[in-house]
BADRENTOR-369230 format. One record per residue (C-alpha): chain; x, y, z. Coordinates in steps of 0.001 Angstrom, whole numbers, padded with zeros to 6 digits, always signed. Layout:
# BADRENTOR-369230
ATOM   ch        xx        yy        zz
ATOM    A         X         Y         Z
...
//
This chain:
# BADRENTOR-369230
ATOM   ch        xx        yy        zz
ATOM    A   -011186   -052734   -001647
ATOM    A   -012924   -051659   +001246
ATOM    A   -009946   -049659   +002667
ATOM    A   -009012   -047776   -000715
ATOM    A   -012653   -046936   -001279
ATOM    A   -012966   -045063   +002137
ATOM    A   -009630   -042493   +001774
ATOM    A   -010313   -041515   -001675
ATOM    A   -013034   -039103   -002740
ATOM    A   -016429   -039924   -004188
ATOM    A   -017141   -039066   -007865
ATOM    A   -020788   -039300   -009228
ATOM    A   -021839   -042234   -011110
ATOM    A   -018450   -044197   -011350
ATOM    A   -018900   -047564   -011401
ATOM    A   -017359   -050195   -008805
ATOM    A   -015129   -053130   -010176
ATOM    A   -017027   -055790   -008621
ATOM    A   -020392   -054388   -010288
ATOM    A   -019274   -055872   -013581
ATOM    A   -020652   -059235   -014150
ATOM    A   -018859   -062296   -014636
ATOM    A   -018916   -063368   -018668
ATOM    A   -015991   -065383   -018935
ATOM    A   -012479   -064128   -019048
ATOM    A   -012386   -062061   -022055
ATOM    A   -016159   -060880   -021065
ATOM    A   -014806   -059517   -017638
ATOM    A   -012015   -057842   -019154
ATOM    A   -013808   -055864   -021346
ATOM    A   -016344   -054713   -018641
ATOM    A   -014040   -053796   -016384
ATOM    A   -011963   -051974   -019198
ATOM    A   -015167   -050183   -020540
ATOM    A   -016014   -049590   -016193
ATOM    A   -012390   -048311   -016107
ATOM    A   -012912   -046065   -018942
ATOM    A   -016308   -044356   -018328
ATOM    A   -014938   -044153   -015201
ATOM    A   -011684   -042161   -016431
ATOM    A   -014069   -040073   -018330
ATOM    A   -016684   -038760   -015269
ATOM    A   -013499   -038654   -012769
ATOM    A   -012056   -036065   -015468
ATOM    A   -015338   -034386   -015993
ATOM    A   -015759   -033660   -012632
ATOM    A   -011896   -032683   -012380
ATOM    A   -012179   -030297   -014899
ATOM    A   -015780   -028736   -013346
ATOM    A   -013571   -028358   -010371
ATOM    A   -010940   -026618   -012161
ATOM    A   -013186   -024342   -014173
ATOM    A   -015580   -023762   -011283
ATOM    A   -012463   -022698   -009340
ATOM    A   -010380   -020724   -012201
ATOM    A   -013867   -018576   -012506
ATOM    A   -013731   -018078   -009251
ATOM    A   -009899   -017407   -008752
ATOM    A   -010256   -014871   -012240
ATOM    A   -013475   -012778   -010672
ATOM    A   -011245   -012472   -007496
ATOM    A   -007959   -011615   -009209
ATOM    A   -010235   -009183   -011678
ATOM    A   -011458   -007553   -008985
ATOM    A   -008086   -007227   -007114
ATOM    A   -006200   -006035   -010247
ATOM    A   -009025   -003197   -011020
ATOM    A   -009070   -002068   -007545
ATOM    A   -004774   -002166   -007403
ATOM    A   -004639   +001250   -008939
ATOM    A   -007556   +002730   -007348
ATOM    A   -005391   +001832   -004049
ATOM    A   -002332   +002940   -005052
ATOM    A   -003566   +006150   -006141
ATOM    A   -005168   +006704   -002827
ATOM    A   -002313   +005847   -001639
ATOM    A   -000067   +008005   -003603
ATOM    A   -002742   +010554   -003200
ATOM    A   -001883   +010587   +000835
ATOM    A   +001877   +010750   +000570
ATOM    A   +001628   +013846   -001509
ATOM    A   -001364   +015443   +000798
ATOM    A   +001248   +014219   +003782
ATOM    A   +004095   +015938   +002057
ATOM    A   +002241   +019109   +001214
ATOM    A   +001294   +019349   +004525
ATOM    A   +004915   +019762   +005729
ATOM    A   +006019   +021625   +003193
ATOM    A   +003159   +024123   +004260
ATOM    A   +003858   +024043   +007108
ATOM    A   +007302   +024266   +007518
ATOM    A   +007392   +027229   +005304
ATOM    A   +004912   +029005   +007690
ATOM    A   +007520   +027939   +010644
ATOM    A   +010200   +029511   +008550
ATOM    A   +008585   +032574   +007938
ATOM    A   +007375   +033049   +011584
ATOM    A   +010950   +032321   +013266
ATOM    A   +012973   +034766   +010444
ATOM    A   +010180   +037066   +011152
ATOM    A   +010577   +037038   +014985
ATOM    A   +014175   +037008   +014687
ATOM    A   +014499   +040280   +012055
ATOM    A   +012294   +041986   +014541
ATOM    A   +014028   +040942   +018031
ATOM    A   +017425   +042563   +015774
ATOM    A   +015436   +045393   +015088
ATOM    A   +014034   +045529   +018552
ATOM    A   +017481   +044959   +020128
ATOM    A   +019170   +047058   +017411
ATOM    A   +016962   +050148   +018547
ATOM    A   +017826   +049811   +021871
ATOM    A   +021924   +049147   +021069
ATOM    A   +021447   +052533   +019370
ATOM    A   +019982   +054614   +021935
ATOM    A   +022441   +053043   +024235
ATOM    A   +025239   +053544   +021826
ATOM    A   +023722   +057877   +021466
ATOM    A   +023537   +058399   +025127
ATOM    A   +026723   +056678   +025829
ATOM    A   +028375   +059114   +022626
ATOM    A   +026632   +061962   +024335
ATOM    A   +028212   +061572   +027787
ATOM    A   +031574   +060969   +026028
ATOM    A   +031836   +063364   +023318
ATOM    A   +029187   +065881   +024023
ATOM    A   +026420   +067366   +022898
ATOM    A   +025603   +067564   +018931
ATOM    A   +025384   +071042   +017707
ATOM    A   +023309   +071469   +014021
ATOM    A   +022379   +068064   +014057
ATOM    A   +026150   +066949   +014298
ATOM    A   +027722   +064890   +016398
ATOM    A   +031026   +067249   +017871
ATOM    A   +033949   +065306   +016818
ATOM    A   +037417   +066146   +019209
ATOM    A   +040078   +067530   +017534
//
């Protein structure tokens, strides 16, 4: 009895088998039925504390996880779109700055193609008279 008694757990006011005292055969059955079933009765009482004890505890913490779920995800969510807007911002302004330098490198380059172009017209056709250019005939 010894050996059970040492690997299994303790439970408050449970009574041992050999506490019962001897009154005959039908006397020591029905102690150590009535031992076996107060005993079945505080061993489940104390189960059941355990359980509750440890559902309330398991609820608050599962409570407190659910209500701050959405808080999180919104946070969350909130930083994906401030991420995204970001970039979107951003690569607009990039966008705007590179079409911006390119229109005015054309413009740049197309100012100096023209003048290029008018000297170029001048040494090969001449002169404009009136504000013409002199076409050859």
């Amino acid at each position: 009895m010894a050996d059970l008694d040492d690997k299994v757990r303790n439970f408050n006011g449970t009574r041992r088998a050999d506490e019962i005292r001897e009154g005959g055969l039908l006397g020591t059955w029905f102690g150590l039925s009535l031992g076996f079933a107060e005993n079945v009765v505080r061993v489940s009482h104390s189960v059941f504390q355990d359980t509750v004890r440890e559902v309330g505890e398991r609820t608050r913490s599962t409570i407190a996880w659910a209500e701050g779920f959405p808080r999180g995800a919104f946070n969350v969510a909130r930083s994906v779109f401030d991420a995204g807007d970001f970039l979107v911002r951003d690569g607009l302004s990039r966008i705007e700055r590179g079409t911006l330098t390119a229109v005015s490198t054309f413009d740049r380059t197309g100012e100096d193609v023209r003048q290029v172009t008018g000297r170029a017209v001048v040494q090969v056709v001449g002169p404009a008279r009136d504000g013409t250019i002199i076409q050859p005939s």
